[in-house]
N, CA, C and O atoms as CSV, one atom per row, in Angstrom:
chain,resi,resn,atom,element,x,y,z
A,1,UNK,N,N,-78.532,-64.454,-53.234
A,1,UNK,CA,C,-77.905,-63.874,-52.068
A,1,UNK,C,C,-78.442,-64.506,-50.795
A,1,UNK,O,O,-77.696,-64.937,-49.915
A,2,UNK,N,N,-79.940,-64.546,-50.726
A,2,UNK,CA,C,-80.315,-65.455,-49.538
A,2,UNK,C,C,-79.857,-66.891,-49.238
A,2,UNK,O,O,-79.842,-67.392,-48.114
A,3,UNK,N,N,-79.395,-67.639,-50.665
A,3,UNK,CA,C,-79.388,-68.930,-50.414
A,3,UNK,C,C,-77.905,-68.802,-49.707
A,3,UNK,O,O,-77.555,-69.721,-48.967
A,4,UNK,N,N,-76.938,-67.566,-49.942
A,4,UNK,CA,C,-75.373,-68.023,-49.528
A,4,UNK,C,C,-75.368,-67.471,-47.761
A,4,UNK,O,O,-74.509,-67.727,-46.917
A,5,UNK,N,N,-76.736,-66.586,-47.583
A,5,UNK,CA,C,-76.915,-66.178,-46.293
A,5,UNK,C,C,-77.003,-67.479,-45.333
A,5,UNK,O,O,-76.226,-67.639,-44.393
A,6,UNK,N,N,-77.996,-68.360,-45.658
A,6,UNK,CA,C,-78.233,-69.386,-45.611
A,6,UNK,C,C,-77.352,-70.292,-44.997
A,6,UNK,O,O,-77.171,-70.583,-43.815
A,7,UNK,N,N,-76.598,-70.862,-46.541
A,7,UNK,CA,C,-75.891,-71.776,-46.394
A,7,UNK,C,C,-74.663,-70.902,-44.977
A,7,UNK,O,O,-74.396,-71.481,-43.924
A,8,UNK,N,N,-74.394,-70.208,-45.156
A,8,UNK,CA,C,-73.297,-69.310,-44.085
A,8,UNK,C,C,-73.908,-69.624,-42.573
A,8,UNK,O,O,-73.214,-69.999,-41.629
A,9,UNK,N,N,-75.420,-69.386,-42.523
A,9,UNK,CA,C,-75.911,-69.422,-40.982
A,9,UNK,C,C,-75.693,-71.149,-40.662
A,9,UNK,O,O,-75.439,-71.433,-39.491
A,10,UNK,N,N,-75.790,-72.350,-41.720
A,10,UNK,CA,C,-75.944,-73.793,-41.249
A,10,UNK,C,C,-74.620,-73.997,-41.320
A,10,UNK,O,O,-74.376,-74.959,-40.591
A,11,UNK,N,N,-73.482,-73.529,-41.896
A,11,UNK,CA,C,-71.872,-73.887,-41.569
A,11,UNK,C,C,-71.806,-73.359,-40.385
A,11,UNK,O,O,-71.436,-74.250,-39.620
A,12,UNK,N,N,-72.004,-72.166,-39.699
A,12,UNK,CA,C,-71.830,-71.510,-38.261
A,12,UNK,C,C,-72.681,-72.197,-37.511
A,12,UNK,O,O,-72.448,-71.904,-36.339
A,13,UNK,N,N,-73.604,-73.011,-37.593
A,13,UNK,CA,C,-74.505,-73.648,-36.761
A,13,UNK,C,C,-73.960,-74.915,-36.257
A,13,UNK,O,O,-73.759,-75.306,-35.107
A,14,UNK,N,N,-73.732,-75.570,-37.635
A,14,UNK,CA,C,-72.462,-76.901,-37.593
A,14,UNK,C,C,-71.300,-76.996,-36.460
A,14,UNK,O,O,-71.123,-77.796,-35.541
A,15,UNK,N,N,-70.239,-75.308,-37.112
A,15,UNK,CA,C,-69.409,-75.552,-36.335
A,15,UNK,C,C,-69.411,-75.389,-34.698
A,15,UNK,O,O,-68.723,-76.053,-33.922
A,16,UNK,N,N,-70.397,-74.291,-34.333
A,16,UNK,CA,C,-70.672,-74.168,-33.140
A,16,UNK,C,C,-71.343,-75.350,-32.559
A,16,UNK,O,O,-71.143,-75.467,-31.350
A,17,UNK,N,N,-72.097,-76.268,-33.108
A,17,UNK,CA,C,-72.466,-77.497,-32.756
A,17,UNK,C,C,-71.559,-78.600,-32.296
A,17,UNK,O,O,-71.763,-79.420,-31.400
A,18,UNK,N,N,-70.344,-78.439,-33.212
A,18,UNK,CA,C,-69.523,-79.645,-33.103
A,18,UNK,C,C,-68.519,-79.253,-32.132
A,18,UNK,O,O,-67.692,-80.082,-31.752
A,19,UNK,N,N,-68.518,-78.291,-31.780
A,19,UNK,CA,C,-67.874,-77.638,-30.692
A,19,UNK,C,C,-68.148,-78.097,-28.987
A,19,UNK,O,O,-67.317,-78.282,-28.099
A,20,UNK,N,N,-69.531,-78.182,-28.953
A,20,UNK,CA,C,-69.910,-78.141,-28.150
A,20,UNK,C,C,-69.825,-79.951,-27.290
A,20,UNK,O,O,-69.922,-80.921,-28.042
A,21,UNK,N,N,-69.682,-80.140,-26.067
A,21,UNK,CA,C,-69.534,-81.261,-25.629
A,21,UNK,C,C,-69.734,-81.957,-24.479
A,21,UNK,O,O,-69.335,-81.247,-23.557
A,22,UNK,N,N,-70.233,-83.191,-23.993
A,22,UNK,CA,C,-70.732,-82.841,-22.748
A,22,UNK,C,C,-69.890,-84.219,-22.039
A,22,UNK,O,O,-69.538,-85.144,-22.772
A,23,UNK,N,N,-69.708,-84.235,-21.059
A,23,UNK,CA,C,-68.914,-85.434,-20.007
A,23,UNK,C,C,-69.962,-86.558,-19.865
A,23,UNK,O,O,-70.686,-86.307,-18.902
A,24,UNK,N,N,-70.286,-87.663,-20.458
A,24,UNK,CA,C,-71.370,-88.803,-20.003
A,24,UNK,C,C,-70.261,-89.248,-19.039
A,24,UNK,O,O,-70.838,-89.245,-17.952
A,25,UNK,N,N,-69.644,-89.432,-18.937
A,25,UNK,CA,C,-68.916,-90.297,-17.663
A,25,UNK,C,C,-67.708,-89.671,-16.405
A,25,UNK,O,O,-66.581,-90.126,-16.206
A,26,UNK,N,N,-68.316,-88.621,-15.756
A,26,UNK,CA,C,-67.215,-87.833,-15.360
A,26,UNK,C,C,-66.518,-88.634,-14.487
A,26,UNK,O,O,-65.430,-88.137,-14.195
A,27,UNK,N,N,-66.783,-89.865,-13.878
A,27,UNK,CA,C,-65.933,-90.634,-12.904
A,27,UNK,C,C,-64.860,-91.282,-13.641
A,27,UNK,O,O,-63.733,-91.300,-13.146
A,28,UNK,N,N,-65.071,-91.775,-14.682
A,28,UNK,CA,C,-64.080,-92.105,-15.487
A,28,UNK,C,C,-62.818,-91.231,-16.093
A,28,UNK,O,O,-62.135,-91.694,-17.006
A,29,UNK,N,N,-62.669,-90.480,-15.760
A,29,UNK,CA,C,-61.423,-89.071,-16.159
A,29,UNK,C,C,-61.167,-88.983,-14.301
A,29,UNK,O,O,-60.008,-88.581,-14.198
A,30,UNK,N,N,-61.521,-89.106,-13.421
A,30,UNK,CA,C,-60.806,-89.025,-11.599
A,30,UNK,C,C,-60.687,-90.291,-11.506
A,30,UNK,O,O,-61.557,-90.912,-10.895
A,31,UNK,N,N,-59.366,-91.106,-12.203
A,31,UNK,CA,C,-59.091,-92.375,-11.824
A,31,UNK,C,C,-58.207,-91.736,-10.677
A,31,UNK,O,O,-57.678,-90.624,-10.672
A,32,UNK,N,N,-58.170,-93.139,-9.298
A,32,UNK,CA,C,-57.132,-92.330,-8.202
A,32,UNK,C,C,-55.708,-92.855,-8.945
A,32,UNK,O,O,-55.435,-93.752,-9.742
A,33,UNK,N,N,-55.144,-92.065,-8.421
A,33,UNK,CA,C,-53.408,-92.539,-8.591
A,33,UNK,C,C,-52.942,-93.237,-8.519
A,33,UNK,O,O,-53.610,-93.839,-7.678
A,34,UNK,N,N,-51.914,-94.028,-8.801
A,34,UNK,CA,C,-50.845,-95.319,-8.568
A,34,UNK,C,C,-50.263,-95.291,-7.093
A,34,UNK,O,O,-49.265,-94.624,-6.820
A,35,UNK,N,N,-50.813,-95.906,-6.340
A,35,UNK,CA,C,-49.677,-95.508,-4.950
A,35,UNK,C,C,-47.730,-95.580,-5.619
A,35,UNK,O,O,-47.348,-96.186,-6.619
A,36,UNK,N,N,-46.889,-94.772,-4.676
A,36,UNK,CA,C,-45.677,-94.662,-5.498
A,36,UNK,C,C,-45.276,-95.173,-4.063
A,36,UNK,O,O,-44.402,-94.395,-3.683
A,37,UNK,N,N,-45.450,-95.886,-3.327
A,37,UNK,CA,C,-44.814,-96.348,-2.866
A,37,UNK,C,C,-45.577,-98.540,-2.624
A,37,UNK,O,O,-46.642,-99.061,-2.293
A,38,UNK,N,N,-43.932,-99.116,-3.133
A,38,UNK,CA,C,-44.640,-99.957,-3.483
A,38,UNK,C,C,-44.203,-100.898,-2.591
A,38,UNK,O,O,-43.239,-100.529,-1.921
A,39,UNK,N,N,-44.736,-102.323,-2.314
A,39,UNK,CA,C,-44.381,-103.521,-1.631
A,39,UNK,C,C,-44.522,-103.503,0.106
A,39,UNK,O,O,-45.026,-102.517,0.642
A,40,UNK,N,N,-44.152,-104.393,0.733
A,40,UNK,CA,C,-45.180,-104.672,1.800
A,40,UNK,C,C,-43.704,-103.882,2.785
A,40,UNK,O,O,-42.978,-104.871,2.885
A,41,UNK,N,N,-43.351,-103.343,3.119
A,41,UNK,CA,C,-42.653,-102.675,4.089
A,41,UNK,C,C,-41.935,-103.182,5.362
A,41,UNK,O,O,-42.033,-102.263,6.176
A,42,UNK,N,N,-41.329,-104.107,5.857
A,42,UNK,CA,C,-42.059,-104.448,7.343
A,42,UNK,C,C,-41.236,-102.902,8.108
A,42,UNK,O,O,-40.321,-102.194,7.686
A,43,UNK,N,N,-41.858,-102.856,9.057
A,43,UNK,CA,C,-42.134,-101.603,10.001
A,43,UNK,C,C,-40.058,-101.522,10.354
A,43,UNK,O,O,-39.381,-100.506,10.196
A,44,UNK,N,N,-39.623,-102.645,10.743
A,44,UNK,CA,C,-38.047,-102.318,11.540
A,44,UNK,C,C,-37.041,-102.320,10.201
A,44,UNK,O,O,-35.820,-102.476,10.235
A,45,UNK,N,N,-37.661,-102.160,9.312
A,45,UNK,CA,C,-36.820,-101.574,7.847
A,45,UNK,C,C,-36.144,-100.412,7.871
A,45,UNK,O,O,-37.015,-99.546,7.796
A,46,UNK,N,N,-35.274,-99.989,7.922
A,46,UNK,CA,C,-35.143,-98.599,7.305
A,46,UNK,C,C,-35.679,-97.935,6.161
A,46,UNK,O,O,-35.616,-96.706,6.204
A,47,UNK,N,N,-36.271,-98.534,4.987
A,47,UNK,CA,C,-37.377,-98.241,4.315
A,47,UNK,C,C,-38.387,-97.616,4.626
A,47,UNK,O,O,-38.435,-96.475,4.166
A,48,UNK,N,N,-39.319,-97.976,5.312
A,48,UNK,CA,C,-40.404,-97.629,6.045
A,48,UNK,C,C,-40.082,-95.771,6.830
A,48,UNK,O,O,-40.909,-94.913,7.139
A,49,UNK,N,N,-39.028,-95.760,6.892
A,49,UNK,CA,C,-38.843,-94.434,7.728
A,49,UNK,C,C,-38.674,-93.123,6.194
A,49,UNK,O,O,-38.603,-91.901,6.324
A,50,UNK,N,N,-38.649,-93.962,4.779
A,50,UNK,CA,C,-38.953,-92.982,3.462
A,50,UNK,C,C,-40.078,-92.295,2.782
A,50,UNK,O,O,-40.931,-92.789,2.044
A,51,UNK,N,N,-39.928,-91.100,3.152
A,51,UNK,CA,C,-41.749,-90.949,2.440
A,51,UNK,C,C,-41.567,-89.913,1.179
A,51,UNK,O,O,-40.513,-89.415,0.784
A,52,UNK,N,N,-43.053,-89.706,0.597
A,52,UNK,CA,C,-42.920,-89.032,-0.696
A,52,UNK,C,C,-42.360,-87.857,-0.617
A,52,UNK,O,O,-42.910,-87.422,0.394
A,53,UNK,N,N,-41.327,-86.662,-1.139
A,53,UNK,CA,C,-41.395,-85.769,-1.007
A,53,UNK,C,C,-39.536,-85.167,-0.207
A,53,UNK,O,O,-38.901,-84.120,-0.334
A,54,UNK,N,N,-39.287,-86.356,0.506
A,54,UNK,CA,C,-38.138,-86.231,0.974
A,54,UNK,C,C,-36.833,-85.839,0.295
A,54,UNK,O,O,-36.657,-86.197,-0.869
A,55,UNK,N,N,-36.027,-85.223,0.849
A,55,UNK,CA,C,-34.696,-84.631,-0.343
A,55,UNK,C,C,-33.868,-85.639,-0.207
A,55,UNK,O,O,-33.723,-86.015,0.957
A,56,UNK,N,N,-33.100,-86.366,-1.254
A,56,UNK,CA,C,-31.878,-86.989,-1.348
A,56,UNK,C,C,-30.915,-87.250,-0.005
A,56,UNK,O,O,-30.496,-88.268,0.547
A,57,UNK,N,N,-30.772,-85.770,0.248
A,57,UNK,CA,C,-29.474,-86.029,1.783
A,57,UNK,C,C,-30.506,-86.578,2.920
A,57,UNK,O,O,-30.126,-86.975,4.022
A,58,UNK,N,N,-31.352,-86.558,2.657
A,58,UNK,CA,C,-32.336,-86.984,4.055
A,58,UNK,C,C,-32.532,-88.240,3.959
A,58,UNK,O,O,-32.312,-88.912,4.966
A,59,UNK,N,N,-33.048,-88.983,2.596
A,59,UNK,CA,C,-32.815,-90.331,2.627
A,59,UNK,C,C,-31.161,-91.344,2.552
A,59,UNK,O,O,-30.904,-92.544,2.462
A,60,UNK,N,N,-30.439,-90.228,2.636
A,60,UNK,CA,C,-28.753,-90.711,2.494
A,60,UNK,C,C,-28.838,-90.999,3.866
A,60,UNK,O,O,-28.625,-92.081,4.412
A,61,UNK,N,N,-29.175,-89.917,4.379
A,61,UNK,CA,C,-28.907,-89.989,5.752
A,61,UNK,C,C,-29.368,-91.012,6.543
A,61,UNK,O,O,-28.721,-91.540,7.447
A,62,UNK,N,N,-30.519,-91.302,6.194
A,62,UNK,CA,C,-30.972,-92.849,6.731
A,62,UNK,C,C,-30.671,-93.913,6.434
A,62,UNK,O,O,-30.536,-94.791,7.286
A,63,UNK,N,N,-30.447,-94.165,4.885
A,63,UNK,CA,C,-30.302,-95.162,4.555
A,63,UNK,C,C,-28.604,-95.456,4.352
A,63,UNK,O,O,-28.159,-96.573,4.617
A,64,UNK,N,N,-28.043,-94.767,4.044
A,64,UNK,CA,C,-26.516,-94.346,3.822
A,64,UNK,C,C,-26.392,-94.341,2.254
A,64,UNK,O,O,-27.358,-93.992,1.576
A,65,UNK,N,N,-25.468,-94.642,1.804
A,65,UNK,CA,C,-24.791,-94.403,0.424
A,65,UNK,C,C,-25.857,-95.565,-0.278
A,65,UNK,O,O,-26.487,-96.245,0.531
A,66,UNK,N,N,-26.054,-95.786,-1.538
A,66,UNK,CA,C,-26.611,-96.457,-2.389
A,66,UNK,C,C,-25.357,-97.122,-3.121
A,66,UNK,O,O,-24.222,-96.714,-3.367
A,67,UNK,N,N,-26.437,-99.020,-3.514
A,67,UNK,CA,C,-24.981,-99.667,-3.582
A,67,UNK,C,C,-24.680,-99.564,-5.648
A,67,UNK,O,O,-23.769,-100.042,-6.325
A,68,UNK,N,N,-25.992,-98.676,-6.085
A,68,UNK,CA,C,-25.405,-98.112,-7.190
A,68,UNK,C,C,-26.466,-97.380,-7.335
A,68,UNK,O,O,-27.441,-97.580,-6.611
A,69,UNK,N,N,-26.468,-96.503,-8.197
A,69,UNK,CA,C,-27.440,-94.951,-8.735
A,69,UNK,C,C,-27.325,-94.942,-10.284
A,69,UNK,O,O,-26.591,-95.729,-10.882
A,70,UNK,N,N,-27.982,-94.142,-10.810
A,70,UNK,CA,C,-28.210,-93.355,-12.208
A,70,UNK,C,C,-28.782,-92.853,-12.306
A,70,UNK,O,O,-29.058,-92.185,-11.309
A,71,UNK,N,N,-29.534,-92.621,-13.486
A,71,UNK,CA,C,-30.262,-91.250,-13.968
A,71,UNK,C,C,-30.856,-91.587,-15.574
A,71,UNK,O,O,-30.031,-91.953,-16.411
A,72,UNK,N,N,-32.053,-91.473,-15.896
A,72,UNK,CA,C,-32.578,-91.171,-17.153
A,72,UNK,C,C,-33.535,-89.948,-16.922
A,72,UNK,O,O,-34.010,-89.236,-16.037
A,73,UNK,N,N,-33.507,-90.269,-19.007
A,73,UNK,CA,C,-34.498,-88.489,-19.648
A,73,UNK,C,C,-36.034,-89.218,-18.941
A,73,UNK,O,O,-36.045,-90.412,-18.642
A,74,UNK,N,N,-36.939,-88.569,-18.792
A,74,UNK,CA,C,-38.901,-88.735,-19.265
A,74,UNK,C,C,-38.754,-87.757,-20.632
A,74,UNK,O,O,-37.934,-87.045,-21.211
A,75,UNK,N,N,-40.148,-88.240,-20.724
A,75,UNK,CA,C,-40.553,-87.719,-22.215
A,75,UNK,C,C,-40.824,-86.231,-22.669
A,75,UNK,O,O,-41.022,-85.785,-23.799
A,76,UNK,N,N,-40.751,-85.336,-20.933
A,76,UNK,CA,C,-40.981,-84.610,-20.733
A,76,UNK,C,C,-39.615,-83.701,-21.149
A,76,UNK,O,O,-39.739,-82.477,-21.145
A,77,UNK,N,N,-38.626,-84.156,-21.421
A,77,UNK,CA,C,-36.953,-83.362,-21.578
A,77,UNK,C,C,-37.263,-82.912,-23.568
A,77,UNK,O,O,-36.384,-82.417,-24.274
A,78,UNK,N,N,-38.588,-83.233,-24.025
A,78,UNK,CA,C,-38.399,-83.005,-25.298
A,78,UNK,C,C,-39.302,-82.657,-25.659
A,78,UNK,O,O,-39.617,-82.927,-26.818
A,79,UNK,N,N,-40.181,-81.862,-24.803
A,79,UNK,CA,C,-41.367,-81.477,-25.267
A,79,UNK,C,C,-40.768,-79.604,-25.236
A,79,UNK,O,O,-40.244,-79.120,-24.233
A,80,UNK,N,N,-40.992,-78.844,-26.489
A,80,UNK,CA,C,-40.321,-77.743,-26.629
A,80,UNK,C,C,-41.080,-76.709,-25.598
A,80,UNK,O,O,-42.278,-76.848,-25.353
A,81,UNK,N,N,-40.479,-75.917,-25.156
A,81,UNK,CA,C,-40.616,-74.801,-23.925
A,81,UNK,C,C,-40.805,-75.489,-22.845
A,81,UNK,O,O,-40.203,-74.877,-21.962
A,82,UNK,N,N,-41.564,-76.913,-22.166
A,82,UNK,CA,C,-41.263,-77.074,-20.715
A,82,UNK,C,C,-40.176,-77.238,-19.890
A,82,UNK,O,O,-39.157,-77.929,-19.907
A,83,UNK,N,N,-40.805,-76.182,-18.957
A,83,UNK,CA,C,-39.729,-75.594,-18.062
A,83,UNK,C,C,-39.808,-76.189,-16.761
A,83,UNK,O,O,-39.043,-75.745,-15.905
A,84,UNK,N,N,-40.722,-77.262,-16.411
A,84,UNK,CA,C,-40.766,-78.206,-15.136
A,84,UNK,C,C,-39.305,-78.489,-15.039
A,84,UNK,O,O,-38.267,-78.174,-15.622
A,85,UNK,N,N,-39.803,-79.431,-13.759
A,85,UNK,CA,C,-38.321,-80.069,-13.033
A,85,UNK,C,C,-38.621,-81.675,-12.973
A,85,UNK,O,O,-38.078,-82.454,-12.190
A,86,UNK,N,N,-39.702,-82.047,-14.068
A,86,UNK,CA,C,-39.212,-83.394,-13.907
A,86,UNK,C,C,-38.908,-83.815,-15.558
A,86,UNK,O,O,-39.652,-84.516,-16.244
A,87,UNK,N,N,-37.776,-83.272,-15.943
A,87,UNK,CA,C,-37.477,-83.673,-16.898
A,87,UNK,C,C,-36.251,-85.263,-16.842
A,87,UNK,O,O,-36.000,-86.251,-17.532
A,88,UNK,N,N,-35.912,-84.779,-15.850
A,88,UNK,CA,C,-34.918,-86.056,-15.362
A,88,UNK,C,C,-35.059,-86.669,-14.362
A,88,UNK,O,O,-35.584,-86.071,-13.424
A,89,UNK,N,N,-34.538,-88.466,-14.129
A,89,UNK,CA,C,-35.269,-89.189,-13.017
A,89,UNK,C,C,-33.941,-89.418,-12.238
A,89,UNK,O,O,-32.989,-89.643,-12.985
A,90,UNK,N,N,-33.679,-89.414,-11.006
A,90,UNK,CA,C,-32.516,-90.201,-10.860
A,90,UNK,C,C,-32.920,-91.225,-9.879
A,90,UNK,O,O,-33.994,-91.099,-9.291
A,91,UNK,N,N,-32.122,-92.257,-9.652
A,91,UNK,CA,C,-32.486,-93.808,-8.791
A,91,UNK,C,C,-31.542,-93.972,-8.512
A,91,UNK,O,O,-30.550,-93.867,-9.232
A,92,UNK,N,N,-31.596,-94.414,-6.866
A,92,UNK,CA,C,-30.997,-95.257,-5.754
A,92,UNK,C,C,-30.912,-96.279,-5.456
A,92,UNK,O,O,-31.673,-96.597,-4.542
A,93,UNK,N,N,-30.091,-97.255,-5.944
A,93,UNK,CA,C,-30.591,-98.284,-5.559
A,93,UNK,C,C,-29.734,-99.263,-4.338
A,93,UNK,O,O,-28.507,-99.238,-4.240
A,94,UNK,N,N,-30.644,-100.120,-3.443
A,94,UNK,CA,C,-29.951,-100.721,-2.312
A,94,UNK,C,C,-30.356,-102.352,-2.623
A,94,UNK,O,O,-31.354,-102.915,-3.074
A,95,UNK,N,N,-29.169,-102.742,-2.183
A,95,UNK,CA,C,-29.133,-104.035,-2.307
A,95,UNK,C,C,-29.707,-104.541,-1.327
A,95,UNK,O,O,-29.352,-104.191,-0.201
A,96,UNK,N,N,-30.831,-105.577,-1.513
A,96,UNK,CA,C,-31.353,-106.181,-0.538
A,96,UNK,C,C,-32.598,-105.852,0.188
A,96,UNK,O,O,-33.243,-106.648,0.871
A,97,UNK,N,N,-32.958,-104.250,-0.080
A,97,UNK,CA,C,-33.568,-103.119,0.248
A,97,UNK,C,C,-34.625,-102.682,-1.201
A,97,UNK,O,O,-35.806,-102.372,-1.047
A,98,UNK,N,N,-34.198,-102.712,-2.065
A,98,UNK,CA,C,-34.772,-101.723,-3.548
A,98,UNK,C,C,-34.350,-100.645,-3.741
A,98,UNK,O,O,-33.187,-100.282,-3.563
A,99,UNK,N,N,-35.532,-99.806,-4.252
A,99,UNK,CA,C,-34.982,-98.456,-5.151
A,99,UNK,C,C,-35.750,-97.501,-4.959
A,99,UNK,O,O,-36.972,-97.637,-5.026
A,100,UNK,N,N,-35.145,-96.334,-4.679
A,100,UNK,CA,C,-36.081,-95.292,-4.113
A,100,UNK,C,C,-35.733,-94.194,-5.944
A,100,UNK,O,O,-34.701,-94.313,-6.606
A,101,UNK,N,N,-36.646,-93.475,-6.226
A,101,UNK,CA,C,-36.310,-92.556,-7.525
A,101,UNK,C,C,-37.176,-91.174,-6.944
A,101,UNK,O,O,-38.205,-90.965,-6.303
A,102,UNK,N,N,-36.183,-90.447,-7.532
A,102,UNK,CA,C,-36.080,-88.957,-7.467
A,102,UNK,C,C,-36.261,-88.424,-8.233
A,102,UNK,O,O,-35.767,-88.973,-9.218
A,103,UNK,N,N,-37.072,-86.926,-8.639
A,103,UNK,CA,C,-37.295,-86.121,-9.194
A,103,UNK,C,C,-37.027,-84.449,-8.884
A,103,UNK,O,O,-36.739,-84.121,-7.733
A,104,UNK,N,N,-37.104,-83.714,-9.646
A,104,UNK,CA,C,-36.556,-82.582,-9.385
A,104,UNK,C,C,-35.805,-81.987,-10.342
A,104,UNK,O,O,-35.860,-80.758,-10.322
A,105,UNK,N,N,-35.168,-82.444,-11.116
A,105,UNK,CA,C,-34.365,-81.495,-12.178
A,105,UNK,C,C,-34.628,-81.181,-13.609
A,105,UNK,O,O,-35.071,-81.925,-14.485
A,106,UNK,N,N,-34.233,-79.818,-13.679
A,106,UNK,CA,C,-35.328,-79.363,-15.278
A,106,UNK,C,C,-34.163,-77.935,-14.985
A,106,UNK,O,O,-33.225,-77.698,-14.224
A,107,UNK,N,N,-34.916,-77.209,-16.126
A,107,UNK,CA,C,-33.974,-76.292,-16.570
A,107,UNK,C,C,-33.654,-75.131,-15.507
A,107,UNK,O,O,-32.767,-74.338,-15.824
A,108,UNK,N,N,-34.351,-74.949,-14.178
A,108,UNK,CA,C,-33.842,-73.899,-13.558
A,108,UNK,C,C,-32.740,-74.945,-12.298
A,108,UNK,O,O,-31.991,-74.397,-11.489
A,109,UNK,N,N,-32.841,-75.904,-12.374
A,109,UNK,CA,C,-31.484,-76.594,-11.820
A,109,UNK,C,C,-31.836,-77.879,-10.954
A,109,UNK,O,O,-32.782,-78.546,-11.373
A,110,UNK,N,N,-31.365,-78.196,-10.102
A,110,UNK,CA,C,-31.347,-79.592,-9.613
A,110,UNK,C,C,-31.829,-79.696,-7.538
A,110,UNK,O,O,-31.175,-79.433,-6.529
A,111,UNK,N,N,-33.077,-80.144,-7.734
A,111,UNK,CA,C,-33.451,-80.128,-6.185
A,111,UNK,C,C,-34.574,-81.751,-6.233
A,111,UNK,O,O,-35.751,-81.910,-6.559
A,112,UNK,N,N,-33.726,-82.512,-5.842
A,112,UNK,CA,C,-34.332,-84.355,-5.937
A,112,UNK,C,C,-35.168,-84.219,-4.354
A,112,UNK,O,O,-34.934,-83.781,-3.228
A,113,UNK,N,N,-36.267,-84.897,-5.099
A,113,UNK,CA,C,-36.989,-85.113,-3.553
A,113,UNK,C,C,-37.725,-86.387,-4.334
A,113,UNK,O,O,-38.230,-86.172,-5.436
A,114,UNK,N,N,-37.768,-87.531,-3.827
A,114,UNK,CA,C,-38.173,-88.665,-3.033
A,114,UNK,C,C,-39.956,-88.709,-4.577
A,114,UNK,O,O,-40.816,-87.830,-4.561
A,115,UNK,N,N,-39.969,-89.554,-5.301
A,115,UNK,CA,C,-40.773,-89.648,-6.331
A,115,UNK,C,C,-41.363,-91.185,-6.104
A,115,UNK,O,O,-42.437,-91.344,-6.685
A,116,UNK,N,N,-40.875,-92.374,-5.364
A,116,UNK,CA,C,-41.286,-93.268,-5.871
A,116,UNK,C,C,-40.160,-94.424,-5.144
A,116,UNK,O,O,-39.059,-94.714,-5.612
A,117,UNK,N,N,-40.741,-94.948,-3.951
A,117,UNK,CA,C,-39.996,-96.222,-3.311
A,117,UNK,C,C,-40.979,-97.429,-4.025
A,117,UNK,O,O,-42.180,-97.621,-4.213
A,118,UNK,N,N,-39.715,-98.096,-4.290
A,118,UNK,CA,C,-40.116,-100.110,-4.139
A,118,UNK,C,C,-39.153,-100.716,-3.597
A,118,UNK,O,O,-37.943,-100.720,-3.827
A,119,UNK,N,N,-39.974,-101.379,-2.641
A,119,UNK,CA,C,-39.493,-102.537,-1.734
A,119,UNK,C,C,-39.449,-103.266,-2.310
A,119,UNK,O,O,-40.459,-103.524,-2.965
A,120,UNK,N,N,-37.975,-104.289,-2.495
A,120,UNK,CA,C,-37.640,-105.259,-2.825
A,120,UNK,C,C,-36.468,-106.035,-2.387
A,120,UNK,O,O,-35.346,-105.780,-2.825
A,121,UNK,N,N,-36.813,-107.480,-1.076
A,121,UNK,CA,C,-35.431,-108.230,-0.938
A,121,UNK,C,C,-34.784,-108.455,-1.962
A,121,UNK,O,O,-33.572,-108.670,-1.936
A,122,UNK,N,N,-35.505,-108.440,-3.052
A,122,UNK,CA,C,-34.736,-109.717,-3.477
A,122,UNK,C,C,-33.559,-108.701,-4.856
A,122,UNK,O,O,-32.823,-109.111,-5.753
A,123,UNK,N,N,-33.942,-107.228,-4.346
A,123,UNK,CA,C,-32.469,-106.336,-5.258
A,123,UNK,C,C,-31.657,-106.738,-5.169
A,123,UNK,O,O,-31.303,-107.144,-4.062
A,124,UNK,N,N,-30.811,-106.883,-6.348
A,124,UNK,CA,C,-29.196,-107.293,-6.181
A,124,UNK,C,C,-28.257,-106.112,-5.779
A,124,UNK,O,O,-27.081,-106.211,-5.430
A,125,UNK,N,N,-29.296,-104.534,-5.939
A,125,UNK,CA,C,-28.261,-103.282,-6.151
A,125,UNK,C,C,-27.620,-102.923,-6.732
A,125,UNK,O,O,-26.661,-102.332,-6.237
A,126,UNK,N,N,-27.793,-103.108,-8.801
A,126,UNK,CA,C,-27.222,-103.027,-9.321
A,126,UNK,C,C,-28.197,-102.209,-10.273
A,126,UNK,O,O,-29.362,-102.515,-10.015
A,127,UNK,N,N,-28.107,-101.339,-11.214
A,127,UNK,CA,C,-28.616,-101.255,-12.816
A,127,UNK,C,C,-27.804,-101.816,-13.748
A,127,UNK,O,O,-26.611,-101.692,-14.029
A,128,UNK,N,N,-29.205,-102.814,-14.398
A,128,UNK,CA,C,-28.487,-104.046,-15.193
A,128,UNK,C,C,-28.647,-103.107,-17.007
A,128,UNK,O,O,-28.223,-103.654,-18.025
């Protein structure tokens, strides 16, 4: 009977052991972020007047119509119960200008705000 007391206290010792865990490198897990806004800007762009966070009609409004758009899933549209809003991406794109992408829509409905400019002359304004 003692030896199964025993053996019972060094399995609970084990598992509470292997449980336990400590951070040797906590700087390494606070990498900073990707800037989301990309390429060199120049200032008399209409680009430059886009920032993170902005709604769709606000960058229409500056920039005007886009010379084509779409929309894809993230990986996030198939993960079961999330209920975020970035399950879907949509993109703007300007010819000559680049592509600004939007986020915002998931299952309680659709509100795009401004996820991610790149500057690029050399867009044709198309999704190929």
């Amino acid at each position: 009977m003692n030896n199964y007391k025993l053996l019972a206290i060094l399995v609970a010792l084990m598992l509470v052991a292997g449980c336990a865990s400590t951070n040797k490198n906590p700087g390494a897990a606070t990498a900073a972020p990707e800037s989301r806004i990309q390429g060199n800007i120049p200032a008399s762009n209409p680009f430059s007047r886009i920032q993170i966070g902005m709604s769709q009609k606000q960058v229409h409004d500056i920039l005007g119509q886009p010379t084509d758009s779409g929309n894809y899933t993230t990986g996030k549209m198939f993960i079961p119960f999330y209920f975020g809003n970035d399950m879907m991406r949509f993109e703007d794109l300007y010819k000559g200008m680049g592509k600004i992408t939007y986020t915002g829509a998931g299952i309680g409905g659709v509100n795009l705000k401004v996820y991610s400019v790149i500057y690029d002359p050399t867009e044709d304004g198309y999704r190929n």
